[in-house]
C-alpha positions in Angstrom: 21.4 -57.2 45.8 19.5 -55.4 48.4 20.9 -57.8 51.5 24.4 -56.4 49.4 23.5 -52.8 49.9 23.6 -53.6 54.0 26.7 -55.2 54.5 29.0 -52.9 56.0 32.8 -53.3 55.4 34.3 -53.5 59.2 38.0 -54.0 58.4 39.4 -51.0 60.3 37.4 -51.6 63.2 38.4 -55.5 63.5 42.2 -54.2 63.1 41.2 -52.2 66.5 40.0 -55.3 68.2 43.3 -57.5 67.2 45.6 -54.7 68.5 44.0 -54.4 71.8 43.4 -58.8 71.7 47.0 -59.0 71.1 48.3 -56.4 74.3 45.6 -58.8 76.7 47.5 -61.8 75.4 50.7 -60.3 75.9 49.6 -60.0 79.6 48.3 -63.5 80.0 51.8 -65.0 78.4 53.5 -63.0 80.7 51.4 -63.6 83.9 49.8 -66.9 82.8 51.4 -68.7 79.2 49.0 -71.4 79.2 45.9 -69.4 79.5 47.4 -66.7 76.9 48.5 -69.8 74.6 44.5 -70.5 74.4 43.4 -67.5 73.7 46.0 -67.4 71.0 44.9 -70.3 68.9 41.4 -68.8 70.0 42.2 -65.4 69.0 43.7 -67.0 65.4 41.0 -69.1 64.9 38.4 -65.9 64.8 41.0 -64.0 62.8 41.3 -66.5 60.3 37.2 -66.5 60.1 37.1 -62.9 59.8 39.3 -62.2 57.2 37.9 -65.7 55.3 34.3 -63.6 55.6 35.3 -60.6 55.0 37.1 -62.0 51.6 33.8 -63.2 50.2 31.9 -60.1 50.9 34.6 -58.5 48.6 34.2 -60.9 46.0 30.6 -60.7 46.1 30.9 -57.2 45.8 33.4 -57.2 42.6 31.0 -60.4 41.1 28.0 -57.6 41.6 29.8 -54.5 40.2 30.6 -56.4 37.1 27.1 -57.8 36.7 25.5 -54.3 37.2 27.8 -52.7 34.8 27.2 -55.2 32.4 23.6 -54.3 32.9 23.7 -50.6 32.7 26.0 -51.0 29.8 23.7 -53.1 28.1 20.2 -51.2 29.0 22.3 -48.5 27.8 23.3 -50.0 24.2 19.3 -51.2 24.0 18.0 -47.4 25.0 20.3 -46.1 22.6 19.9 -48.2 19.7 15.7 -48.5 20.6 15.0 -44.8 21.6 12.7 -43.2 19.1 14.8 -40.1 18.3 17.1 -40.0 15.2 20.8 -39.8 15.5 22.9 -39.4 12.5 26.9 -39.0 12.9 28.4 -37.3 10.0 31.8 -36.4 9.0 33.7 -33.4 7.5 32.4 -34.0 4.2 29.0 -34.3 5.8 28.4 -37.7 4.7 26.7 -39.8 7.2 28.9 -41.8 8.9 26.0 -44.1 11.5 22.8 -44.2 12.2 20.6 -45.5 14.7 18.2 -48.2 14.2 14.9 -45.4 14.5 16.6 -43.8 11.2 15.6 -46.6 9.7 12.5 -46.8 10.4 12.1 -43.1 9.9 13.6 -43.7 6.0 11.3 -47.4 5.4 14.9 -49.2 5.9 17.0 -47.3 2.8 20.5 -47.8 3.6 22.2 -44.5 4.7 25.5 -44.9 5.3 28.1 -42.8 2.7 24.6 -40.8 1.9 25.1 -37.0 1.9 22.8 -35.1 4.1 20.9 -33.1 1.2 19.4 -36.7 1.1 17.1 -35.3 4.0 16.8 -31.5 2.6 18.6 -29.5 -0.3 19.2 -26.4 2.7 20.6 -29.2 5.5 24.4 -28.6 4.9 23.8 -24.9 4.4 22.1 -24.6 7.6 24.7 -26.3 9.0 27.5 -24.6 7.9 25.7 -21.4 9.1 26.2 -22.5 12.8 22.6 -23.1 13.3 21.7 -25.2 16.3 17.7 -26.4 15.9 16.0 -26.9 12.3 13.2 -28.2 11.1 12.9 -31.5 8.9 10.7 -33.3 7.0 11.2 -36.5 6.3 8.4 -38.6 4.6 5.3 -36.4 5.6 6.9 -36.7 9.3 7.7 -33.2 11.2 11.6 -33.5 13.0 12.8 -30.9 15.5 16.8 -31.1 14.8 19.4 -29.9 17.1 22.8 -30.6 16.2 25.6 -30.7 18.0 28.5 -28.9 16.0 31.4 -30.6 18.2 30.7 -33.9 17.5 29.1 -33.7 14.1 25.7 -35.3 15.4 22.0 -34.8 14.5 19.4 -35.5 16.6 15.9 -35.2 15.5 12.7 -35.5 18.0 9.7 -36.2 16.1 7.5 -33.3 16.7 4.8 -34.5 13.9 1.5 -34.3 16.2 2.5 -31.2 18.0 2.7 -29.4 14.2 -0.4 -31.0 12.6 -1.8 -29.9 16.3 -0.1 -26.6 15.8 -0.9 -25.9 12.0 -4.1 -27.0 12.6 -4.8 -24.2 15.4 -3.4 -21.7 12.3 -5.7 -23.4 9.7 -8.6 -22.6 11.9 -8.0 -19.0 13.2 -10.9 -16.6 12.0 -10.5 -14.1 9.8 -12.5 -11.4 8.3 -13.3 -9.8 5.5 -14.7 -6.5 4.2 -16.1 -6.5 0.6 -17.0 -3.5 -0.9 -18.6 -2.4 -4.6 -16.2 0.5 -5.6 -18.6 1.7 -7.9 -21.9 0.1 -7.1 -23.5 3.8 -6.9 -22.4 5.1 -10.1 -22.8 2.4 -12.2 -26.9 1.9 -10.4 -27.5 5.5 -10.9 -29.3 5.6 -13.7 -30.9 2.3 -13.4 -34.6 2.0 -13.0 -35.6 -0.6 -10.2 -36.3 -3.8 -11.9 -32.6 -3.3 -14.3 -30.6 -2.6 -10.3 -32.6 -5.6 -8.9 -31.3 -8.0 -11.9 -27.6 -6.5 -11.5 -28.0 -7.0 -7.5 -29.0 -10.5 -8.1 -26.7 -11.3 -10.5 -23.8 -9.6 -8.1 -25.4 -11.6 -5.0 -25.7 -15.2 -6.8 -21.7 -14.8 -8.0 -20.5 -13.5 -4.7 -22.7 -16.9 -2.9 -21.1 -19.3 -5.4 -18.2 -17.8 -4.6 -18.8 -18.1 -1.0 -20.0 -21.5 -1.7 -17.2 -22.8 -3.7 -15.0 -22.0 -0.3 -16.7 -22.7 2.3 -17.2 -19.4 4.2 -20.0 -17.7 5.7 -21.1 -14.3 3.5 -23.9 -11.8 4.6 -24.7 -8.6 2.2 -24.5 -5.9 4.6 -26.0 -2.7 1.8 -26.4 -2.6 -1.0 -22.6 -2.4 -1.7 -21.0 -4.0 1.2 -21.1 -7.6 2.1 -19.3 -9.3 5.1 -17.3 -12.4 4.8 -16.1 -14.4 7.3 -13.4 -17.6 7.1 -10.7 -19.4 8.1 -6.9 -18.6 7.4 -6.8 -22.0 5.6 -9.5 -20.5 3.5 -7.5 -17.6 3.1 -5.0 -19.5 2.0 -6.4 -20.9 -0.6 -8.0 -18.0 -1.6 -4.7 -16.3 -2.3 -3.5 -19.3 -4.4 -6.0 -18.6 -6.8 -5.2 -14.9 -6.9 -8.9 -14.1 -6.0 -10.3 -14.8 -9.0 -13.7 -13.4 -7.8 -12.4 -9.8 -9.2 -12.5 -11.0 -12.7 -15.3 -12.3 -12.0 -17.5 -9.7 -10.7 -15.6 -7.1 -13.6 -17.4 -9.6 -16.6 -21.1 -8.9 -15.1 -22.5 -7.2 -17.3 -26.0 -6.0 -18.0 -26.5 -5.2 -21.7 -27.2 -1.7 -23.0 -27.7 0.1 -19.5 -24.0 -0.8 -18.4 -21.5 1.4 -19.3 -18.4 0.3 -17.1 -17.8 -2.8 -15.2 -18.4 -3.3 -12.1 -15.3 -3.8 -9.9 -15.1 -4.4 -6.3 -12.4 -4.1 -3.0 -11.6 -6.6 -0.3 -10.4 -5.7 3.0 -9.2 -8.4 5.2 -8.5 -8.4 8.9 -6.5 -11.8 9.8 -3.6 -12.8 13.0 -4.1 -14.1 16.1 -5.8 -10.9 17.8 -9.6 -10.4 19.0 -12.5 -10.4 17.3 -12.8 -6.8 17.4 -9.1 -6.4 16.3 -9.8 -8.7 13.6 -12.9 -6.2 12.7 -10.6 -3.1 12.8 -7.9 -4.7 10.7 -10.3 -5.8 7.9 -11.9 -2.0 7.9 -8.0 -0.7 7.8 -7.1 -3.2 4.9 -10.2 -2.0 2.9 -8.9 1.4 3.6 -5.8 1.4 2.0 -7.5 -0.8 -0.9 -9.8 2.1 -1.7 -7.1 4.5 -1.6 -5.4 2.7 -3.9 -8.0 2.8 -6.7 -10.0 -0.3 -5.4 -10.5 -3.5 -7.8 -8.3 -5.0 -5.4 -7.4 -7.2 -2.2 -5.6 -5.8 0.7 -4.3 -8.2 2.9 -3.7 -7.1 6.8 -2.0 -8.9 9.7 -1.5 -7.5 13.6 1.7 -6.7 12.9 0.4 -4.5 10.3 2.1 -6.1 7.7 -0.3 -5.9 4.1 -0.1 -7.7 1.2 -1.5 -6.8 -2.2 -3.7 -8.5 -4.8 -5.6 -7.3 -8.2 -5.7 -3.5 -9.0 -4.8 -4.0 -12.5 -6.9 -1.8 -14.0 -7.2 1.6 -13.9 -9.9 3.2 -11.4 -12.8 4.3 -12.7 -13.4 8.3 -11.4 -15.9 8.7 -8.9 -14.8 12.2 -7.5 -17.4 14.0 -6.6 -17.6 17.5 -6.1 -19.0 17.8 -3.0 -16.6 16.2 -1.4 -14.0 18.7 -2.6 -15.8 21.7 -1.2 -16.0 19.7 2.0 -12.6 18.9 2.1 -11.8 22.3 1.2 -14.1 24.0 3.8 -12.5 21.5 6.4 -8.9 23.3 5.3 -9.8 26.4 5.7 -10.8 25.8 9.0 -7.5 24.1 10.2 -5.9 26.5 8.5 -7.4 29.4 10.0 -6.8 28.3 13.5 -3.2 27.4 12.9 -0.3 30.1 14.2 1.2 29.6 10.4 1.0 27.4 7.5 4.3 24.9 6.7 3.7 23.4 3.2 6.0 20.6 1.8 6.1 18.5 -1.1 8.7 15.3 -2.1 12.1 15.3 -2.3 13.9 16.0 -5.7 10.3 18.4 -6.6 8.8 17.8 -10.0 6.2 20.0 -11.8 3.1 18.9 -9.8 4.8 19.0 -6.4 6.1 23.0 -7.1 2.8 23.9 -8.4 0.6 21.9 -5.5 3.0 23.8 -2.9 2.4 27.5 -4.9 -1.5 26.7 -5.0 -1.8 26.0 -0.6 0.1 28.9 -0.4 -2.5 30.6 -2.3 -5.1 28.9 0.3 -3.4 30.2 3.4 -3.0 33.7 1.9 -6.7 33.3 1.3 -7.5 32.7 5.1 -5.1 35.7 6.2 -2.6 33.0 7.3 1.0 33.2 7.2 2.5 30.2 4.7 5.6 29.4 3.9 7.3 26.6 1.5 9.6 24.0 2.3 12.3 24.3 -0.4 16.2 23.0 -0.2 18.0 24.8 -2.9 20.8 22.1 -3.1 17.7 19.7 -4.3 16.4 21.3 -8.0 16.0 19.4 -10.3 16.3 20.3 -14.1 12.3 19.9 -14.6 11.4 22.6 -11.9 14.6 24.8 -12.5 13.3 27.5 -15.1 10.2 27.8 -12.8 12.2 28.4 -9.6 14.6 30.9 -11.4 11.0 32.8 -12.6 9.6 32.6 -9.0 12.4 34.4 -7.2 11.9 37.0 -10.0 8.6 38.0 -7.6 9.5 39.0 -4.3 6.5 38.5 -2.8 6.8 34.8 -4.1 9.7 34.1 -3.4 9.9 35.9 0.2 7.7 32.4 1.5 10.3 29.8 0.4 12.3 29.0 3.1 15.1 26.5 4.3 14.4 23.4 6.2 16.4 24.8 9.7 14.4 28.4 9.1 11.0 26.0 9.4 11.9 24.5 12.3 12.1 27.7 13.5 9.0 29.4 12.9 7.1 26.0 13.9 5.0 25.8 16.8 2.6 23.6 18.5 -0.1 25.3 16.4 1.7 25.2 13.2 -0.4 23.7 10.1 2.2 21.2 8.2 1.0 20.7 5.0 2.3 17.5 2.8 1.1 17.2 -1.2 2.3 15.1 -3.7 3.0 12.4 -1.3 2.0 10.3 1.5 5.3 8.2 2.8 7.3 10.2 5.6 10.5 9.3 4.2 9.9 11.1 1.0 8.9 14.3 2.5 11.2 17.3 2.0 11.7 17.5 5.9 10.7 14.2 7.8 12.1 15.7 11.1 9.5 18.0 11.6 6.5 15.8 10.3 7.3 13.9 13.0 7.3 16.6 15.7 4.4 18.1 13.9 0.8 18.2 15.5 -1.6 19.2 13.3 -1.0 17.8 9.5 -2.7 17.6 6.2 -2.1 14.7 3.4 -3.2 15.8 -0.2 -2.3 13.8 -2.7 -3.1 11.8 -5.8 -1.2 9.0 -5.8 -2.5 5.1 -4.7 -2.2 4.9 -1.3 1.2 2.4 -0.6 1.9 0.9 3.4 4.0 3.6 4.5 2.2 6.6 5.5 1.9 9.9 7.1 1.3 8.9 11.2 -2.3 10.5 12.4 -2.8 13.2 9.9 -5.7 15.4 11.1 -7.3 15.6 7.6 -6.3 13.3 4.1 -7.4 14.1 0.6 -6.5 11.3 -1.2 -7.6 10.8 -4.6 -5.8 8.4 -7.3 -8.6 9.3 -9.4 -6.9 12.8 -10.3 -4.2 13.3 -12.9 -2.4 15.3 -10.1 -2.1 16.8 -6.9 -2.4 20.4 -8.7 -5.6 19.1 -10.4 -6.8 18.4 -6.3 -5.2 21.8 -4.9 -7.1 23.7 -8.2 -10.5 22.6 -7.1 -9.5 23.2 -3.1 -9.0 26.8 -4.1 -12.3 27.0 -6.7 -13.9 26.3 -3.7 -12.6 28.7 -0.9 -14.8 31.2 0.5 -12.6 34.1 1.0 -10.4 33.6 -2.7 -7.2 35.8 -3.1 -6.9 36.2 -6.9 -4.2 33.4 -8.3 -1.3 35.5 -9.7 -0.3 34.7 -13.2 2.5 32.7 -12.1 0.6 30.5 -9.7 -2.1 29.8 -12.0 0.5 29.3 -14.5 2.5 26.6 -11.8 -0.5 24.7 -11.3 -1.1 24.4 -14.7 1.8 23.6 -15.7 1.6 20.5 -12.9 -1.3 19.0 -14.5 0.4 19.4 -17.9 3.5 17.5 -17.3 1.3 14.7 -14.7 -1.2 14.0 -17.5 1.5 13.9 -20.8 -0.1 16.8 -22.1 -3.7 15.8 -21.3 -2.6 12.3 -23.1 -3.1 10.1 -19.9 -5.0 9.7 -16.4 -7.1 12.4 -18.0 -10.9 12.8 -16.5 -13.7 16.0 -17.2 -12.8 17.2 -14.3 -8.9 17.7 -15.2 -10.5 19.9 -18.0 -12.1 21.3 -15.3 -9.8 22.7 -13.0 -7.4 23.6 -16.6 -10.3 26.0 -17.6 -10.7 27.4 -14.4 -6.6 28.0 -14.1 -6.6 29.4 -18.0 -9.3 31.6 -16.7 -7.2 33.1 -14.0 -4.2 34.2 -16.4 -2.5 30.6 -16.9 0.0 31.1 -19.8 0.6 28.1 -21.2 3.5 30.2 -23.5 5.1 30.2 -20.2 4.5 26.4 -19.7 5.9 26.2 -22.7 9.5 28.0 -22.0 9.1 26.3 -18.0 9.2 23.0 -20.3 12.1 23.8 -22.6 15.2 21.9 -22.3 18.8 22.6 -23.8 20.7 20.4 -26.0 22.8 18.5 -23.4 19.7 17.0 -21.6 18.3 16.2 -24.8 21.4 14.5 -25.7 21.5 12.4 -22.6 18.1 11.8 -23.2 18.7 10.1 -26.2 22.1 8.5 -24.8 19.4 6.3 -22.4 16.8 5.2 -24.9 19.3 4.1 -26.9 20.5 1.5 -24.2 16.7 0.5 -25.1 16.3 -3.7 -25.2 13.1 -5.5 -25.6 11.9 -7.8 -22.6 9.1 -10.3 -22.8 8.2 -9.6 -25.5 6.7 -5.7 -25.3 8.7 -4.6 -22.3 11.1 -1.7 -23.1 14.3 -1.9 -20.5 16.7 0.4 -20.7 20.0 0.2 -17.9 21.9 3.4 -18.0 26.1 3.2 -18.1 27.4 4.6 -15.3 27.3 8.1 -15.3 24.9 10.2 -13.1 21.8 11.1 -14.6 18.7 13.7 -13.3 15.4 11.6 -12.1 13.2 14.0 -14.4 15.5 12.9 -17.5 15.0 9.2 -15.9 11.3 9.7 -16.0 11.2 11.4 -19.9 12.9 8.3 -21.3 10.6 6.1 -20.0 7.9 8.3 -21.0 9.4 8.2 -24.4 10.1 4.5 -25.0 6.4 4.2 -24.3 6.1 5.7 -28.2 7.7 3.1 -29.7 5.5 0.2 -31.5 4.2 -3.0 -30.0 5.7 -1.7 -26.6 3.6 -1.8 -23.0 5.2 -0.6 -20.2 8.7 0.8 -20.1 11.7 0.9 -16.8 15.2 3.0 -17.4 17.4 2.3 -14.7 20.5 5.0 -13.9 22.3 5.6 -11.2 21.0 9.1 -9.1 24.1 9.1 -7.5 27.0 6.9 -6.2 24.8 4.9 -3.9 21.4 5.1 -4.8 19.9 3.6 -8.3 16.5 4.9 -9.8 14.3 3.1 -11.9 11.0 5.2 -13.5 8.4 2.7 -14.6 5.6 3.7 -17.1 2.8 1.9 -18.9 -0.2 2.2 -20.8 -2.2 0.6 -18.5 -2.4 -3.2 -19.7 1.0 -3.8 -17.3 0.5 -2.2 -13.4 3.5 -0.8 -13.0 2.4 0.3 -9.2 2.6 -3.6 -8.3 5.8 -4.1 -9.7 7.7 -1.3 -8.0 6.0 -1.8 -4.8 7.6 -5.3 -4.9 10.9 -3.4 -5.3 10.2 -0.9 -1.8 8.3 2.0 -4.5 5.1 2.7 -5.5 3.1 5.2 -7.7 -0.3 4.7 -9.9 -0.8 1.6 -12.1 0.7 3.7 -15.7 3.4 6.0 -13.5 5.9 4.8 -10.6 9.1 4.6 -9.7 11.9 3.1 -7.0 14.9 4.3 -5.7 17.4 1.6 -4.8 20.5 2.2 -2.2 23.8 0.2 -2.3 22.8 -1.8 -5.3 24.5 -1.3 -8.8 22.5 -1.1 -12.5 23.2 -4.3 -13.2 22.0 -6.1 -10.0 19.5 -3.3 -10.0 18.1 -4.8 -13.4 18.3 -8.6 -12.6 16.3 -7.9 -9.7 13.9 -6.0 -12.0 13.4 -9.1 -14.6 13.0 -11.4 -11.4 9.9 -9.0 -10.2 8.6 -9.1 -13.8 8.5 -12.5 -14.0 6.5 -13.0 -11.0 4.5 -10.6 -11.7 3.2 -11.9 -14.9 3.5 -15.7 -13.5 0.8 -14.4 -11.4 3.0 -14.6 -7.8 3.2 -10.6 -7.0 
């Protein structure tokens, strides 16, 4: 074949040769015939040989061109019915119309032919129809890379099997880190003498080791009430398949007679594919936000900052201590004092606490000789605050430091003091826009801390110990050096916002709620006038009473109640869920009614045996474990409340 590859077809130069042989004979016949009759038979004879040669050099070539096409053709055939990649052809119906030979091996030889392709996976012809072009497949414990090819209705699928066990097991091994923390380690220890705290640190170190032990992981007790864990994210993994049971755990030690509460504790854990020291920030972060949720839970954070939650289904024991208030209030005055002026904000759609919480950090900037103004859009009153609002611009000199959302933006300056209660999350806030040009901002509030929060606030004071934010802003004032005397109104405001918060004193209620509801009575609180704030007139009772008694049970002790669709007022949303809670044999209670042509509310209460919190925060809300809420945007009641049910079942199947 090679000897082939060198022989040179010469027919156009031989054609040359004749032509100028034949003009030579031409002169020898015509000076010399016999000599040119000679050369003729000569020159025949060599032409006869040539083209004879030249003959079977084309026939060799043709016998070659068949035999190598037969041979590419057939390597061909062999490569493609040998090669180990899968190739399915399917038709409109997306039944497989071939396979190759390494399908069958792929499938242990089950016939395939007339199969449909959810044979392979139930999502296949879904995926295909959405014009994807590379899936994954498995197909009998074996990993397949799929592209298809659209045009001609083909799959082909690369087995990728030791690049994903080589690839899952690079996940399975990352490190990740954990924080554990005893939320109330010191208060519980307290009043222990040594040998009682030395059996309950034992008995907390010998489950937290089994624990360890069961695992696999490495733990080290850091203090007495921290401990550093350190794993795997296939660890982690399994971990949060069994829902950490460790915080039940550690909640049943008890030590008899000397233990009043049980002992609950918080996880904070750092995991992705990120630096040690990344890891170390993320786990510190994630404990963070676990604390400032009430602890007796697990906070979950990534390096995309993405958290998940586990636990926190029982309310937080209070561990408020007063110095920290007067530090924290000390620590305001100072900002406060250095500021140009004072902006103070609460939540969109105000209720009692956020009103009152806003009057009483007025009171604080007063105090310091500081300009303060309220945040207040008039076009977003709701009924609950109403009657107050209408009493405040009674008072002039009240009334004179509420103020528009434009009119703040123009009295802000770099020194300006923005002051957020009642809330943590940006997009609540009564003007987001100037949060987020604002440098200097302060976070009080009582609620459990959720993902989304305010962006580098210069001082927090969180606390979802308190019944309310007005119970927090109450001892913030107590505790001001330089006190302007609380007006009868704005004692009566804050007051009023621990009132409505707590049910009357009925729930989230601690000594020191008592506390700050002395101190407010002392300074001229009139709870007549919480009474007439709290009055309302017969047509919100009626539609009330027009939700709750949409009222259906659900899981037994669930009360759901899914409004018709008129337009109802989120503080009427929020009483008949507070309401349904009366009613016998009943846990936890959601009334979902449409705010207003696009957005649905649902207000969720409990008595504390169902978190609430958890179940809202799965439906973009939040709040405390007995009070929360969500507001839902292009979503009607009825889809609104299948979603609901769908949360409610995970969450008591344990997957929330």
């Amino acid at each position: 074949m090679e000897h082939f590859f060198k022989t040179k077809i010469v027919s156009k130069q031989l054609w040359v040769t004749f032509v100028l042989s034949f003009i030579m004979l031409c002169f020898l016949f015509y000076y010399q015939w016999i000599i040119g009759l000679l050369f003729t038979i000569l020159f025949l004879t060599v032409f006869y040989y040539v083209k004879r040669e030249e003959e079977r050099d084309r026939e060799k070539q043709r016998n070659y061109i068949s035999k190598l096409s037969f041979q590419v053709e057939n390597a061909g055939r062999t490569i493609f019915l040998n090669l180990p990649i899968g190739i399915l052809i399917y038709d409109q119906d997306f039944q497989i119309e071939w396979a190759n030979p390494y399908m069958a091996e792929i499938t242990h030889g089950e016939p395939l032919l007339k199969k449909s392709l959810d044979t392979f996976s139930d999502n296949l012809i879904s995926q295909i129809k959405a014009d994807k072009e590379e899936i994954w497949l498995t197909i009998n414990h074996l990993q397949f890379k799929t592209k298809i090819d659209h045009f001609n209705r083909t799959l082909f699928l690369f087995n990728r099997t030791e690049e994903a066990q080589l690839e899952k097991r690079f996940n399975d091994e990352k490190v990740v880190i954990a924080n554990i923390y005893l939320d109330n380690y010191e208060e519980i220890s307290r009043n222990m003498n040594d040998n009682i705290k030395s059996q309950l640190n034992s008995l907390i170190t010998s489950t937290l080791n089994k624990w360890a032990d069961d695992y696999h992981f490495y733990l080290k007790r850091t203090s007495q009430d921290r401990f550093l864990a350190v794993f795997t994210q296939e660890t982690l993994a399994l971990l949060e398949k069994s829902r950490f049971e460790i915080l039940d755990e550690i909640r049943t030690l008890h030590i008899e007679e000397v233990q009043r509460n049980p002992i609950t504790l918080s996880i904070g854990v750092g995991t992705g594919n990120v630096p040690i020291p990344e890891l170390a920030k993320l786990a510190q972060s994630s404990l963070d936000l676990a604390l400032g949720r009430g602890g007796d839970q697990i906070a979950i954070r990534d390096e995309t900052g993405k958290v998940r939650f586990y636990g926190g289904k029982t309310n937080p024991m209070e561990k408020r201590t007063r110095v920290r208030a007067r530090v924290i209030s000390h620590a305001l005055k100072e900002l406060v004092s250095e500021s140009d002026n004072v902006i103070i904000m609460g939540h969109k759609g105000p209720d009692m606490d956020s009103l009152g919480s806003t009057i009483g950090v007025l009171n604080i900037a007063k105090s310091n000789d500081v300009e303060g103004y309220i945040v207040f859009d008039e076009d977003d009153i709701t009924t609950g605050v109403s009657k107050v609002i209408d009493k405040v611009k009674q008072e002039e000199s009240l009334w004179k430091h509420f103020i528009g959302p434009e009119e703040a933006e123009a009295i802000y300056t770099s020194r300006s003091l923005i002051v957020v209660v009642d809330t943590h999350r940006p997009s609540l806030v009564a003007h987001e826009k100037l949060l987020r040009n604002a440098e200097y901002k302060v976070v009080i509030d009582h609620h459990r801390r959720g993902e989304e929060f305010i962006n580098n606030p210069t001082l927090v004071y969180m606390e979802p110990y308190a019944s309310s934010t007005s119970e927090l802003v109450t001892e913030l004032i107590e505790y001001q050096p330089n006190k302007k005397k609380l007006t009868t109104l704005e004692a009566t405001t804050l007051l009023a916002g621990i009132i409505v918060d707590t049910k009357s004193f009925a729930l989230r209620t601690g000594s020191r709620t008592f506390d700050a509801a002395s101190y407010l009575r002392s300074k001229g609180a009139d709870p007549v006038l919480i009474q007439k704030f709290l009055k309302e007139d017969l047509n919100t009772l009626r539609k009330r009473n027009k939700l709750i008694e949409k009222a259906s049970i659900y899981h037994d002790s669930l009360a759901i109640v899914k409004a018709d669709g008129d337009l109802y007022d989120q503080i009427i949303i929020a009483q008949a869920a507070d309401i349904l809670l009366t009613i016998d044999h009943v846990t936890a209670s959601f009334v979902i009614a449409n705010r207003s042509d696009e957005t649905v509310s649902i207000s969720a209460r409990s008595l504390g045996e169902v978190n609430v919190q958890l179940i809202m925060e799965e439906m973009n809300g939040g709040g405390h474990l007995t009070n929360a809420a969500t507001q839902l945007h292009g979503m009607t009641t009825d889809q609104a409340e299948e979603k609901l049910k769908e949360k409610i079942k995970e969450y008591f199947e344990g997957r929330t």
